[in-house]
C-alpha angles and dihedrals in degrees: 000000000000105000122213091278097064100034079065086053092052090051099043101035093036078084119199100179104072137183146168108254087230081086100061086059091048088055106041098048098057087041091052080041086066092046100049129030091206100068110103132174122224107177129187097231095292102102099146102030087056083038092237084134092094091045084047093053098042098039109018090152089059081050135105132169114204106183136226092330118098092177094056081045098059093042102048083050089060094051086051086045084056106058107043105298134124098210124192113200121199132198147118111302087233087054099034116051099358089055099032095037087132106049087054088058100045107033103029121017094039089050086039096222124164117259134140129229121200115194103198121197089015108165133053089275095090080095127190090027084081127200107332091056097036103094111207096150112051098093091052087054097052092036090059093052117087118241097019124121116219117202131179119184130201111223135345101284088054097048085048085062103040080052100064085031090060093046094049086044106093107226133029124332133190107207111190124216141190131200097212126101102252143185123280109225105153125060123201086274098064115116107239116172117157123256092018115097129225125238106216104177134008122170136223120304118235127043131099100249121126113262143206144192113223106198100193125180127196122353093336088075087089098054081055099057089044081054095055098045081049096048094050098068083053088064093253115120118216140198115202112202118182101221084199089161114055099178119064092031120213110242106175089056096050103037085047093049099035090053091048083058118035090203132076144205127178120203128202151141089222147073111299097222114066090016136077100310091052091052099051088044090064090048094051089041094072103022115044111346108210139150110293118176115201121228100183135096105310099215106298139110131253120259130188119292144103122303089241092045086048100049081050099043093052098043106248095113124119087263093054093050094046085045086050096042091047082058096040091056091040088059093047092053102037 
């Protein structure tokens, strides 16, 4: 029976407002604009789908087009970045930073200047665009570089947040976006800080029921916390913690959660290897090795669908985490 708890959870995570991350992007860098008159935009011919339309009509002197060229995009940042210049750069994640994977390297992570990439319609839930278009792998390409920060957020209000946060972050940043309509489940009022992860859920102490620790990253955060009030009623208890910020990864939270647990779940919209499963994995690795099952894209490309078919098809939907959750607590108790 779900106790009062997580009936709170239900009425609070089974999110009716919903919204694409991108807007949160729109929002906060105007908002970071206002702030600070060193924030600039320079976009690869995509102003309305990576919502810098709003950021074009209130500050078209802090502008630039750049065109379809995402490598020129990535360089001529670096030159702003320079020379005094906080540059957001908006495109597509396969373009930026699957296309201009190099120039980031060279010109921006190796100099360490801060600007700012924004990989819009990154998942497989860009749906119908199919696998060309369906970045799971962007995370993996700016994790492995030295001095970049990675962060995932988990709705618009969060990747309101992560956008003033990345302006304010001296060096370079990776701000993940995705197109789809998505669930709120954070408020204004929501901490957010980079590189220290969010418990969203963590159930009662006591009890001898098996427990996990479900580890989620981006939209699919809410799927995670539906799983744990599920799971619940299947005599398993879940916390449900929002990894929002990939790089740096926050150690003490996972380490601390994952031990409460002894059992784990990661949770992304995103190629296992190279993501967030990859990366908790490394922590656990050295700190406190236990069984961790990976909800996530197993090697394989994207391909044409709904949002909602393709979630399902690649097995990050709410039955598949309940599925990963019910192994990874097998293998804690056997």
């Amino acid at each position: 029976m779900i106790n009062s708890e997580m009936k709170l959870l239900a009425d609070l995570f089974d999110a009716k407002t919903q919204a694409p991350t991108r807007d949160g992007f729109g929002t906060g860098v105007v908002e970071a604009a206002e702030a600070d008159p060193r924030v600039v935009v320079l976009c690869a011919d995509l102003t309305e789908s990576t919502r810098s339309l709003e950021f074009q009509k209130k500050f078209p002197q802090r502008f630039v087009e750049v065109g379809v060229a995402e490598q020129n995009l990535a360089a001529l940042a670096s030159g702003f970045a320079t020379y005094g210049k906080i540059p957001f750069i908006a495109s597509y994640a396969t373009f930026s930073p699957g296309r201009n994977n190099e120039q980031i390297r060279t010109t921006i992570s190796i100099n360490r200047v801060p600007v700012k990439i924004c990989g819009m319609h990154a998942g497989v839930s860009v749906g119908p665009d199919g696998a060309t278009h369906q970045a799971l792998e962007d995370m993996a390409l700016m994790r492995v570089q030295p001095n970049m920060t990675v962060i995932s957020p988990c709705d618009a209000e969060e990747a309101r947040k992560a956008t003033i946060a990345a302006a304010k972050t001296d060096g370079p940043v990776y701000l993940r976006f995705g197109r789809e309509k998505t669930p709120m489940m954070t408020t204004i009022e929501t901490p957010f800080e980079i590189g220290k992860a969010n418990v969203m859920w963590r159930p009662p102490a006591g009890g001898d029921s098996p427990r996990v620790a479900l580890f989620a990253t981006g939209s699919l955060v809410h799927n995670a916390l539906i799983a744990a009030r599920d799971l619940d009623s299947r005599g398993i208890l879940a916390t449900v913690v929002n990894v929002h910020t990939i790089k740096p990864i926050d150690r003490e939270t996972i380490v601390r959660e994952a031990k409460a647990a002894g059992a784990v779940v990661t949770v992304e919209e995103h190629q296992v290897a190279g993501g967030l499963g990859s990366a908790i994995a490394e922590v656990l690795a050295v700190e406190c090795p236990l069984p961790i099952e990976f909800v996530g894209v197993h090697d394989q490309f994207g391909q044409s669908g709904t949002p909602q078919e393709l979630i399902a098809h690649y097995g990050m939907d709410v039955p598949h985490i309940i599925e990963a959750a019910q192994k990874a607590a097998a293998r804690r108790t056997a």
